[in-house]
C-alpha positions in Angstrom: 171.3 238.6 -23.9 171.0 241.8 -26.4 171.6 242.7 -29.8 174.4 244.9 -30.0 173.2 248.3 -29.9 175.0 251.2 -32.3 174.1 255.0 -32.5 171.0 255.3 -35.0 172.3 256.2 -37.9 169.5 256.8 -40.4 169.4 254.3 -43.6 166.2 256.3 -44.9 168.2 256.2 -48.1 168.2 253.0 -49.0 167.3 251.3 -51.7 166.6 247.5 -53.0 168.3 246.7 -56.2 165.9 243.7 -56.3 163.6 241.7 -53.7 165.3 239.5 -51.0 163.3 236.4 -50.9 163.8 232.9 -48.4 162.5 229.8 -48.0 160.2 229.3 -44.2 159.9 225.6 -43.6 157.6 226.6 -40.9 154.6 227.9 -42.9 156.2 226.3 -46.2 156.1 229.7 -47.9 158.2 232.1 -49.7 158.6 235.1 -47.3 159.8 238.6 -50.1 161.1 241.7 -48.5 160.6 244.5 -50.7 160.0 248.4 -51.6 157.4 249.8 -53.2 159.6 251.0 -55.9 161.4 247.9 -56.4 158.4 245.7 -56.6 155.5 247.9 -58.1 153.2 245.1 -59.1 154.0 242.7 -55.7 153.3 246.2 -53.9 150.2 246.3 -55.5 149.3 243.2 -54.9 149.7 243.7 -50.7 147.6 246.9 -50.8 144.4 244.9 -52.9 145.0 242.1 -50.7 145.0 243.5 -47.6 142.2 245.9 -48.3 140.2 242.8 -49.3 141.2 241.4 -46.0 140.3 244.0 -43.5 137.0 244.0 -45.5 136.3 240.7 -44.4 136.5 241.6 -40.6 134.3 244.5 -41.3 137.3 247.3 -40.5 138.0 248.1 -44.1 138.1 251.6 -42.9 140.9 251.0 -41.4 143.0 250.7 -44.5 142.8 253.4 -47.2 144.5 251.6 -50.2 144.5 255.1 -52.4 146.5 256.5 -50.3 148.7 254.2 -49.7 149.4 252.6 -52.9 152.0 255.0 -54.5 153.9 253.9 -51.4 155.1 256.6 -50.3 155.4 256.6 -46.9 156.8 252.8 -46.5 159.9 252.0 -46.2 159.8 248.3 -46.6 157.4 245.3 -47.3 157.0 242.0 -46.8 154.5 239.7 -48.1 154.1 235.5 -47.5 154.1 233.7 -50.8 152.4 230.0 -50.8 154.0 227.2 -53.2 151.3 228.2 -55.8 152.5 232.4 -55.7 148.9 232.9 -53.8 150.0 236.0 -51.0 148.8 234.9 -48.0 149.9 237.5 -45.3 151.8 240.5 -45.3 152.9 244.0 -43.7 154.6 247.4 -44.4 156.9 249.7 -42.2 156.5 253.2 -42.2 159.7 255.4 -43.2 161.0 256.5 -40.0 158.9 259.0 -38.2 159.8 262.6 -37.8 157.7 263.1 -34.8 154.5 261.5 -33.1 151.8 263.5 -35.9 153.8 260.9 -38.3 152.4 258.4 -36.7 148.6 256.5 -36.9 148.3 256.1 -33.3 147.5 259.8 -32.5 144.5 259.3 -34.8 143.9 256.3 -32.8 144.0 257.8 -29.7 142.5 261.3 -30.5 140.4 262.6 -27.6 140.9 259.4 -25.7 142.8 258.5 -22.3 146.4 258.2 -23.5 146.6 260.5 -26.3 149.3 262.3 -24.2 151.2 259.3 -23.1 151.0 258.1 -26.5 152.8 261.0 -28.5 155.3 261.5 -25.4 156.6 257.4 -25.7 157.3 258.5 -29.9 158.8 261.8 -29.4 160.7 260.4 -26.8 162.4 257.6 -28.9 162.2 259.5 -32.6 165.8 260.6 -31.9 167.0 256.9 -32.2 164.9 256.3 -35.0 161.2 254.7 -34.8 159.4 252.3 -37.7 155.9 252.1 -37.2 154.8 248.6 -38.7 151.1 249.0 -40.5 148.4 246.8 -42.3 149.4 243.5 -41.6 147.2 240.6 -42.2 147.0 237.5 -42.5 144.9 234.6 -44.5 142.2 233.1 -42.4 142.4 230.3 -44.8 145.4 228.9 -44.4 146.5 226.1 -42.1 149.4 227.7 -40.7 148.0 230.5 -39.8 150.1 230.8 -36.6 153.1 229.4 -38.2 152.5 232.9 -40.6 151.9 234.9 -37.8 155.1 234.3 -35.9 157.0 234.8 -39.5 155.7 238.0 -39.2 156.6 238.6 -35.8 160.0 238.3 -36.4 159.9 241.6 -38.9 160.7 244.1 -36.1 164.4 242.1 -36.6 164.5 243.0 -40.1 163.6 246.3 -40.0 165.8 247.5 -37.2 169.1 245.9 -38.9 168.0 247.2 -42.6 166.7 251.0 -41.6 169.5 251.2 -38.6 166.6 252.0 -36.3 166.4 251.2 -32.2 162.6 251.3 -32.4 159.5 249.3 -34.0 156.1 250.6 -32.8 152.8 248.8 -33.9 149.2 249.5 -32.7 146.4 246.6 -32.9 143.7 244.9 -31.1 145.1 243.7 -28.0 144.1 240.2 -29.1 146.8 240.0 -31.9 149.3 242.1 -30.2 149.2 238.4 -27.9 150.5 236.8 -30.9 153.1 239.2 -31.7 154.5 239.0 -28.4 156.7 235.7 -29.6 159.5 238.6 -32.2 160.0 240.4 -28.9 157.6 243.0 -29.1 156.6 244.3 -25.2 152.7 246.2 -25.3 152.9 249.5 -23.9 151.0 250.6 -20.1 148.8 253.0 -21.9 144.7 252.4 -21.6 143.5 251.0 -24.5 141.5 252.6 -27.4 138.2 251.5 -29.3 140.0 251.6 -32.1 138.1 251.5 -35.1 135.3 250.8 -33.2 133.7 249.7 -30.0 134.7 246.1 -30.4 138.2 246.4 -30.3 140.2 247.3 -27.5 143.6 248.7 -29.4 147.3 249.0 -27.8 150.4 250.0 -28.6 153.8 247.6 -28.7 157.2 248.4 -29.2 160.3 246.3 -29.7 163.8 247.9 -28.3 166.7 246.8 -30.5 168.7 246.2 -27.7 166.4 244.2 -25.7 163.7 243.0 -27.5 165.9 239.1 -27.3 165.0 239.0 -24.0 161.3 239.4 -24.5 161.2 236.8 -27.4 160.9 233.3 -27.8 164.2 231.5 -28.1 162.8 229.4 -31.3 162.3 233.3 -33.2 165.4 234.6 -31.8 167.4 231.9 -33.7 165.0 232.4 -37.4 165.0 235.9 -37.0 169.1 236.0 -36.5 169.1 233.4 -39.3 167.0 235.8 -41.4 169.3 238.8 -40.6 172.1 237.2 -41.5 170.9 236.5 -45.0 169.4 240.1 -45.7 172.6 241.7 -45.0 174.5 239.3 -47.4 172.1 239.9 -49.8 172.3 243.9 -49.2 176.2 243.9 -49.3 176.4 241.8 -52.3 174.1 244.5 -53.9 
């Protein structure tokens, strides 16, 4: 089984008249797809709370909330809403990348085993249009913390239907890339990094618009299709 596959034609235009929001049963949230643009103060809101959270693991270097927070270099958001409006997890995608130096991972990977492999696997697939998905977190709090996770899993769907891309690329501790693995996403044969520091051993995964339903559970093939659908209704309607 694939998702159809069509010749990448770039949506790097595109713009939200307003948020697209839905119900998940599974983590009994809100999940909000967005643009920085669209949603200024909810934009806002991700940056301070993911800062805050990659503060808590000690890797708040990682994230450099003033230069993100004009936004402009993501494409798209999405943040996890509880019943009460508190955000308990979220991500960004990167606005399709011109070429591997668009990417994080090079800094990453600088002057380490891979480097080479590394820019060659984003040059390669930048023709057919690569999203590279950045600072997600997620609430240590919460008691569906996994239930969140696999919500955000299922992104690499979104993003490939709504930007017209083939190609999602993330990089992260190859702990959590085990979590991830559920949307589809497949981790790269390239030696890991110590990236940001010696106790993390970071890869890279990618998920393949026209195969990544083969890599990914059968439960989040039928949400994230479910999701799809309603995105693009919501984007047609305008």
């Amino acid at each position: 089984m694939s998702v159809e596959y069509v010749e990448y034609e770039s949506h790097l235009d595109i713009r939200f008249p307003e948020n697209i929001a839905w119900s998940d049963t599974d983590t009994d949230c809100s999940v909000v797809l967005s643009q920085p643009d669209t949603d200024p103060e909810l934009w806002h809101r991700y940056v301070d709370a993911a800062a805050q959270s990659y503060r808590r693991h000690g890797v708040e270097a990682v994230v450099d909330a003033a230069a993100i927070r004009d936004g402009a270099d993501t494409a798209l958001f999405w943040t996890v809403l509880d019943r009460r409006g508190n955000m308990v997890g979220g991500l960004r995608a990167k606005a399709p990348l011109g070429c591997a130096d668009d990417s994080h991972a090079v800094v990453e990977w600088a002057g380490r085993p891979g480097l080479a492999m590394v820019r060659k696997m984003i040059n390669d697939r930048v023709p057919f249009g690569v999203m590279e998905m950045k600072t997600a977190w997620v609430s240590d709090s919460r008691a569906s913390q996994h239930a969140v996770t696999n919500l955000l899993a299922r992104t690499a769907y979104h993003a490939t239907s709504v930007m017209g891309v083939q190609f999602v690329m993330a990089t992260a501790a190859q702990h959590v890339l085990e979590l991830w693995k559920s949307g589809g996403g497949v981790v790269a044969p390239i030696p890991a990094t110590p990236y940001p520091d010696e106790r993390y051993r970071t890869k890279m995964m990618w998920w393949d618009r026209r195969t990544m339903v083969n890599h990914s559970q059968p439960e989040q093939i039928t949400k994230a299709l479910r999701e799809i659908d309603a995105i693009s209704t919501r984007l047609v309607a305008g």
